[in-house]
SEGU-117116 format. One record per residue (C-alpha): x, y, z. Coordinates in steps of 0.1 Angstrom, whole numbers, plus 5000, padded with zeros to 4 digits. Layout:
N
XYZ/...
% end
This chain:
270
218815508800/219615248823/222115528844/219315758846/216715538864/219715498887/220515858894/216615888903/216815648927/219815838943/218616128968/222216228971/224816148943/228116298951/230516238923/234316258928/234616548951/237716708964/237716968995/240217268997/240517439033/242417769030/243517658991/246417439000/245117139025/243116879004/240616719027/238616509011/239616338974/237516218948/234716118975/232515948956/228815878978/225515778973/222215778991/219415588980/216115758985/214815629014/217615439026/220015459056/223815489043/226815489073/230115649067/233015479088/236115629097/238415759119/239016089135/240616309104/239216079079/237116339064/233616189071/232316569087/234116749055/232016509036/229316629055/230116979050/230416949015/227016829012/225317059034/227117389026/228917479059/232517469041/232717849037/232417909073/235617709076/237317859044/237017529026/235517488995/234517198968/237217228942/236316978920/233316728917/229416768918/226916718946/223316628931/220016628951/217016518940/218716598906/219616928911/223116998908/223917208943/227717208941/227917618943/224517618964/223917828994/223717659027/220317809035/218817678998/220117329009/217817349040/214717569022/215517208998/215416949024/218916859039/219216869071/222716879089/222816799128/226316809135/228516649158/228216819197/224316839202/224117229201/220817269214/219717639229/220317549263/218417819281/214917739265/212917439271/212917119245/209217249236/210817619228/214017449210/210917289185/209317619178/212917819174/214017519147/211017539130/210817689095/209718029087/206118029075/205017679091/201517709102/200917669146/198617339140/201717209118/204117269140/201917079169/201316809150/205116799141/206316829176/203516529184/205116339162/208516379175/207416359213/205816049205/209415869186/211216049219/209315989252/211816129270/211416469252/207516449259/208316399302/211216679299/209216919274/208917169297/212617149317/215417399309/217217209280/220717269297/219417039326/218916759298/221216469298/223516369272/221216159254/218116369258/219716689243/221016439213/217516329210/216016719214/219216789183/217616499162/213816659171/215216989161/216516869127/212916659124/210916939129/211817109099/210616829076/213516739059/214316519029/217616399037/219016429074/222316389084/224216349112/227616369128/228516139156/225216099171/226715859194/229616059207/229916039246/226815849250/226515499274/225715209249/222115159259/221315509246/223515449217/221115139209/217915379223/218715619200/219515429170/216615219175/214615529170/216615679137/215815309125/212015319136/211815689122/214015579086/211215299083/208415489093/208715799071/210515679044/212915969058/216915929039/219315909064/223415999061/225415869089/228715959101/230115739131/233015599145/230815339161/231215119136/229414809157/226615049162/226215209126/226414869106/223114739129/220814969117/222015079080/221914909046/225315029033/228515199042/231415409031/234715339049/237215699044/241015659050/242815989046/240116129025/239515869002/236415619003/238315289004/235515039009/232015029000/229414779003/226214629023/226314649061/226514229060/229314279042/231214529061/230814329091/231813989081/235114129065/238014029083/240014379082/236614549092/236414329120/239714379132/240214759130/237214839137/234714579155/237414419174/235814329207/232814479204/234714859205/235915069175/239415059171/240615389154/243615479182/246615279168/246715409137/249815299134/249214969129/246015049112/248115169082/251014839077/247514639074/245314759047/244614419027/241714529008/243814798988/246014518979/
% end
């Protein structure tokens, strides 16, 4: 009984998954990851960890890629959506805003709303969405009506995020929201997720290799080395671990480059 109650307090439970690309490269293995309804989870790694495979596994973009989930389950909200489409994940609630902000740059923020916007959703809806949004991204609101390729970086990351908002979801993810952004948009931005998480009771996935970043604003995290979650625990307790600190908080910067030395010093394995 007592597993149950946990399980329904899980958004997300994905239970010992492995990823095949092509049938022979194993991405991800035995990837084990929760989200708590409601909650803000981080995964931590670096690049070639598996943290967007994770992703991808979850959301249903493998097949695009010719990868597919070759053992394990991926429940959501209960329902087992291992073998799901990727369009009955969305029509569900998960949302997937991955990594590059690919926002139609030829229309203007307000028009990338509307195009993101579920089939079906009513015009007074969809205003009082796109309120909603406008009012957690000023920025948006003053640029509504500018071509979206004129945006800067952080304004098309926040128009990707309004995107992914405006279709209501249950469980958004995202993949390197912070990539190629100064830090006071990184803390802007996050500030916002944060504000939006609290808010709207919204569950949040995210993937980052801003580790200093990530661990401010979430209650747990998943480290991935080689595709395999090798650390798990509260945010306080990522960041006042020694090795975390060293690899990956050391002087205020993620250090994922020498991964050389990254792999003679791995004393929590030990």
């Amino acid at each position: 009984m007592q597993e149950k109650k946990v399980e329904a307090q899980n958004i997300l439970s994905m239970n010992s998954v492995e990823v095949l690309y092509d049938n022979v490269m194993l991405a991800i293995k035995g990837v084990s990851v929760q989200v708590p309804t409601g909650g803000m989870i981080a995964l931590l790694g670096s690049n070639g960890a598996g943290k967007s495979t994770t992703l991808k596994a979850i959301s249903g973009l493998l097949k695009a890629e010719r990868g597919r989930i070759s053992r394990g389950e991926i429940t959501f909200q209960g329902a087992d959506i291992t073998e799901a489409l990727a369009q009955k994940r969305v029509e569900m609630g998960i949302c997937h805003v991955i990594e590059g902000r690919r926002v139609f740059e030829h229309l203007t923020p307000d028009e990338n709303l509307t195009a993101a916007a579920p089939h079906g959703m009513s015009r007074s809806t969809l205003n009082a969405e796109k309120d909603k949004i406008y009012g957690y991204f000023p920025r948006l609101a003053e640029r509504k009506n500018s071509q979206a390729g004129y945006l800067s970086g952080g304004e098309q990351q926040m128009l990707a995020i309004g995107r992914a908002l405006v279709t209501q979801p249950k469980l958004l993810m995202l993949d390197e929201p912070s990539l190629g952004l100064a830090p006071f948009l990184v803390e802007e931005i996050f500030g916002i997720l944060q504000k939006i998480n609290k808010d709207e009771g919204l569950s949040v996935l995210l993937v980052e290799q801003n580790a200093l970043a990530a661990l401010e604003i979430v209650s747990q995290g998943y480290l991935i080395e080689n595709g395999r979650v090798v650390m798990h625990g509260t945010a306080e307790a990522l960041k006042s671990n020694s090795d975390i600190q060293e690899f990956y908080l050391g002087g205020g910067e993620t250090d994922f480059h020498n991964v050389k030395h990254y792999s003679r010093r791995k004393r929590w394995l030990s």
